[in-house]
C-alpha positions in Angstrom: -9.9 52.9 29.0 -13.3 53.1 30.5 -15.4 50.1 29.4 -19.1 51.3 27.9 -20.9 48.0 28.4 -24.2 48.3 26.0 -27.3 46.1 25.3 -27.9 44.1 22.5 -29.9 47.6 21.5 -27.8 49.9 22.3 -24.6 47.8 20.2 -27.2 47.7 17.5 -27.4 51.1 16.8 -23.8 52.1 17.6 -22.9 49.7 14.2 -25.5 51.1 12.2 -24.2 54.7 12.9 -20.6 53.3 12.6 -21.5 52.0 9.2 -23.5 54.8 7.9 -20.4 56.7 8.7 -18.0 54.5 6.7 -20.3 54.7 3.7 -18.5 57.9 3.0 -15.1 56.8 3.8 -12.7 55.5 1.3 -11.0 52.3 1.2 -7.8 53.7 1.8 -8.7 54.1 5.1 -10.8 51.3 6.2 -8.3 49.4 5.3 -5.8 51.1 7.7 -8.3 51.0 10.9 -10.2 48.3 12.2 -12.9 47.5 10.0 -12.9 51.3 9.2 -13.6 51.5 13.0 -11.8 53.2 15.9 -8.2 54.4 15.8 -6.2 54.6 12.2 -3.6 51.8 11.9 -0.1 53.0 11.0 0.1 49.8 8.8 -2.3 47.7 6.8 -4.5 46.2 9.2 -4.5 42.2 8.2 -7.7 41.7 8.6 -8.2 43.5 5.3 -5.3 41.3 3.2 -7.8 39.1 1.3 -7.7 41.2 -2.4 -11.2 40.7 -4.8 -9.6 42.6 -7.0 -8.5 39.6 -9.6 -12.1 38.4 -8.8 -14.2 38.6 -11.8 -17.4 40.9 -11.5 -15.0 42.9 -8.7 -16.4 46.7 -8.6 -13.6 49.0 -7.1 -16.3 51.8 -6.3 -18.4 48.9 -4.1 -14.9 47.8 -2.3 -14.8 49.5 0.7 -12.5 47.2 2.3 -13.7 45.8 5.1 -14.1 42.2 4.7 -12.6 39.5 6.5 -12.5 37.0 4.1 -13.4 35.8 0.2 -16.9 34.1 0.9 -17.9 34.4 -2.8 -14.5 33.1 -3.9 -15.6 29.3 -2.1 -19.3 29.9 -2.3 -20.4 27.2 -5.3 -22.4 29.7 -7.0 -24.1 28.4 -10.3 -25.5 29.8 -13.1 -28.8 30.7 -12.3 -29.2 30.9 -8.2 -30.5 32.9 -6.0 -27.5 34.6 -3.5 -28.6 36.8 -0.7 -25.9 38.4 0.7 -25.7 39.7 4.4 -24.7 43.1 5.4 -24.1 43.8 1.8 -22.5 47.6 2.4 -21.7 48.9 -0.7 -22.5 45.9 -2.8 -18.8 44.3 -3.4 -20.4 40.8 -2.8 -23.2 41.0 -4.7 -21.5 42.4 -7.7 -18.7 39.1 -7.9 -22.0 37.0 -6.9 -23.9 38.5 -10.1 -20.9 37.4 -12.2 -21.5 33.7 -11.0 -25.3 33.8 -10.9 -25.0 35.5 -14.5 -28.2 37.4 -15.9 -30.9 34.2 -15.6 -29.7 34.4 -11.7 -30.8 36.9 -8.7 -28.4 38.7 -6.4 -30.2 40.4 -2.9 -28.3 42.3 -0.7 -29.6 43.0 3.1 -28.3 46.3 5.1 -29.5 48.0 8.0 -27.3 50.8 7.1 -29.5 53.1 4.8 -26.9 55.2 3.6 -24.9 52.0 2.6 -28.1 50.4 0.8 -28.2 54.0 -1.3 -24.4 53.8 -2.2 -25.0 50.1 -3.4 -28.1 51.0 -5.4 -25.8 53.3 -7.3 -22.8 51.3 -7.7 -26.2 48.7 -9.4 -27.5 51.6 -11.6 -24.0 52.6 -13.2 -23.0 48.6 -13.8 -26.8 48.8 -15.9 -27.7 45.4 -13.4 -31.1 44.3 -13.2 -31.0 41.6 -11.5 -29.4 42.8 -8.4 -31.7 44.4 -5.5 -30.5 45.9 -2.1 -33.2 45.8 0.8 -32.8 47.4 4.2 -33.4 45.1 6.9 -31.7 43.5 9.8 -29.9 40.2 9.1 -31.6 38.3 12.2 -35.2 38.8 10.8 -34.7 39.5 6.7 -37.6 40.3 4.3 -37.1 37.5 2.3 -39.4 34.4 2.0 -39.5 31.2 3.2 -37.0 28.8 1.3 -35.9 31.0 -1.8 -32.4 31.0 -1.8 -29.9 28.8 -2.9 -26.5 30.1 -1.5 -26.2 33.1 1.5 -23.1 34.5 1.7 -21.3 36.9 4.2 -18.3 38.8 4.7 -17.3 40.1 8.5 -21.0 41.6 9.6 -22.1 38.3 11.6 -19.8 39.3 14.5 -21.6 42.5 14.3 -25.1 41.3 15.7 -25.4 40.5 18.9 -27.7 37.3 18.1 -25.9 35.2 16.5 -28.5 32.2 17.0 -31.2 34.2 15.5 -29.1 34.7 12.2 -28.1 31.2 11.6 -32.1 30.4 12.2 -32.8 32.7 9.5 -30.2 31.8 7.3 -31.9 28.2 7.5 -34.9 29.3 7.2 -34.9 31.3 3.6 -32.4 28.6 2.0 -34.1 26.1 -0.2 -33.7 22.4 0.9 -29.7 21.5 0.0 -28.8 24.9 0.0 -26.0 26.3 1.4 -23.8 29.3 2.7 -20.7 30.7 2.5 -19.6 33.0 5.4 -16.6 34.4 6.7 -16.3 35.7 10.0 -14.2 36.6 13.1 -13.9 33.7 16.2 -12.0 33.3 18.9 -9.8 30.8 20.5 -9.2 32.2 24.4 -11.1 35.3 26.3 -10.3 38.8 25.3 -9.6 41.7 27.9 -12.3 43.2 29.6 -11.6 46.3 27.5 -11.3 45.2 24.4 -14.6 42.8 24.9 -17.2 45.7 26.8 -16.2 48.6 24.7 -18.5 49.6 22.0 -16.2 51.4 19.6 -14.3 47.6 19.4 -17.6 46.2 18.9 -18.2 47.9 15.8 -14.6 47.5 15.0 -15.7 43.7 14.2 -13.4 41.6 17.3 -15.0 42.3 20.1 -18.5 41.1 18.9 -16.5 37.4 18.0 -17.5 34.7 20.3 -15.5 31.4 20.3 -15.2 29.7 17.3 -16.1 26.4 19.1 -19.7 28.2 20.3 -19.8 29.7 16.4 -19.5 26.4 14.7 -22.5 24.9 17.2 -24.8 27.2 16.6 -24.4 26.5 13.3 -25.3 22.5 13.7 -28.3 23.7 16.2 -29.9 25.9 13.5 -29.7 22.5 11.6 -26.9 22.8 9.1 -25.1 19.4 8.0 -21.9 19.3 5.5 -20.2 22.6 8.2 -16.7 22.7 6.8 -14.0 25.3 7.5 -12.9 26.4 3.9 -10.2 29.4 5.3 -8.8 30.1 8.1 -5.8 32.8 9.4 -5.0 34.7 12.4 -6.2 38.2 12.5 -3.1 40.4 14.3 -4.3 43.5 16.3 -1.7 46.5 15.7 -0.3 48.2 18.6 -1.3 51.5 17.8 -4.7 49.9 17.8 -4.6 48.1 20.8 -2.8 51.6 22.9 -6.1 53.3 22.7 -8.0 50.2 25.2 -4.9 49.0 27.3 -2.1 50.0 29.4 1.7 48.9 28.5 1.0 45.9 30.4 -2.0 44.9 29.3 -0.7 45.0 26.2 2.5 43.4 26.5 0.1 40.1 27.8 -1.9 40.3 25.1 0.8 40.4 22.9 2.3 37.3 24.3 -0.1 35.4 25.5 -3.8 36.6 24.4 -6.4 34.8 22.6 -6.3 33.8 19.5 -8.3 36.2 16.7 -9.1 34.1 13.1 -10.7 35.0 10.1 -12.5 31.5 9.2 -14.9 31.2 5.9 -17.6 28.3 7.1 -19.3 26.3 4.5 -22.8 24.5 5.9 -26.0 23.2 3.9 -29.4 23.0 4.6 -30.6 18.8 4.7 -32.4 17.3 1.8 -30.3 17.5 -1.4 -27.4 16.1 -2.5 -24.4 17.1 -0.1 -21.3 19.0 -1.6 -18.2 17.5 -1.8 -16.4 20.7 0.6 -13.0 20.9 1.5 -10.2 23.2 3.6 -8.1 25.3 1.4 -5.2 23.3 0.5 -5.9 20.2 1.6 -7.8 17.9 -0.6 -8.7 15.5 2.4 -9.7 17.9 5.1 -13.6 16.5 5.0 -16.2 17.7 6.9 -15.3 19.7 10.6 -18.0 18.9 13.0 -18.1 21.2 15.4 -15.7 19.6 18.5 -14.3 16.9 15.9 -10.8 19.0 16.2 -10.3 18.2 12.9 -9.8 22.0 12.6 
């Protein structure tokens, strides 16, 4: 296949009509494609296995499937915080965060995908919340305040902007001091194929916007964040039928055998100046803090 190489711009707007699109799909099949992206899987795409559904405050009608992880499920919410959460779609996050925050809390959700912030608005007005808001914006420059929140949270969209420097600033910069996120995400270990990495369609399919997970975790420490700990990770497995539509037997025969290596990692950092959180790796109660190039992960 033909690669479409785009600018930051251009990849921009290809996600937001991607995702306006989705807004009207059902889970059924998202959860079949890649991140309800591109071509229909003819199995379960694992990228989608992580289930909220025993999560309490889970809302089937905001579950469109298309996370990559359980951010909320590691996030340390209390009683009482302030969550944003980033690219909120149909409001799946927010609704698990609002259980955590409970009614003396505050829930924000940030789209740039209006018909997503209208379906999540809805999903708010039939659960009777008040304390939940959805606001269009983009995640590199939100309308939020200075030093407000006390967790962020995020499921799958940061591979989806083309700045990822700008985000983490951001993310630092409407956190209170000792705040902290919760985000999971797609990285890399090894280069993709020029096909899979230029075309646009793949971009919005969530893997082709990943950049290395070594690059990921230091733009994390540059924005400023202390206490970065891997909570999850797995390998994320591209299906055949998926991969047919960008390469040729070949191609995919070496990417099958020998091609980079796709995760789903949930990163846990804080913002300086309170008292750091005791964070660990799932299943191991001694995995510490993972500086980024420690290789402790």
């Amino acid at each position: 296949m033909k690669s479409q190489v785009k600018s930051p711009e251009e990849l921009k707007e290809t996600v937001r009509k991607k995702y306006s699109e989705i807004s009207e799909q059902g889970k059924d099949y998202n959860a079949r494609s890649c991140c309800g992206t591109g071509g229909e899987s003819t199995k379960v795409y694992n990228i989608m296995t992580d289930d909220y559904s025993e999560m309490k405050g889970y809302n089937a009608d905001a579950d469109l499937g298309l996370g990559c992880g359980l951010p909320t499920q590691f996030a340390k919410i209390k009683k009482g915080d302030y969550v944003i959460d980033l690219g909120s779609g149909a409001g799946n996050d927010c609704f698990v965060a609002r259980h955590e925050t409970g009614e003396k809390g505050k829930v924000l959700g940030i789209d740039f995908a209006q018909p997503m912030i209208k379906k999540a608005r809805e999903n708010a007005d039939k659960l009777g919340f008040n304390n939940v808001e959805f606001r269009f914006g983009d995640i590199e420059d939100m309308p939020v305040s200075d030093n407000v929140a006390d967790v962020v949270v995020s499921n799958c969209v940061l591979n989806l902007v083309p700045n990822k420097p700008k985000v983490f600033t951001d993310i630092f910069r409407v956190l209170k001091t000792g705040g902290h996120f919760s985000i999971s995400d797609i990285v890399l270990e090894g280069e993709l194929p020029e096909a899979l990495r230029e075309d646009a369609e793949m971009y919005a399919g969530c893997v082709a916007g990943a950049i290395q997970k070594e690059d990921y975790l230091k733009h994390i420490k540059k924005a400023g964040f202390e206490n970065i700990t891997i909570q999850k990770q797995k390998p994320i497995e591209i299906p055949n039928d998926i991969l047919s539509i960008y390469l040729d037997e070949q191609e995919m025969a070496e990417f099958n055998e020998g091609g980079p290596g796709i995760y789903s990692i949930t990163v846990f950092a804080q913002k300086p100046g309170g008292a750091k959180d005791k964070v660990t790796m799932l299943g191991s109660e001694s995995a510490g803090i993972c500086e980024p190039g420690s290789g402790c992960c």
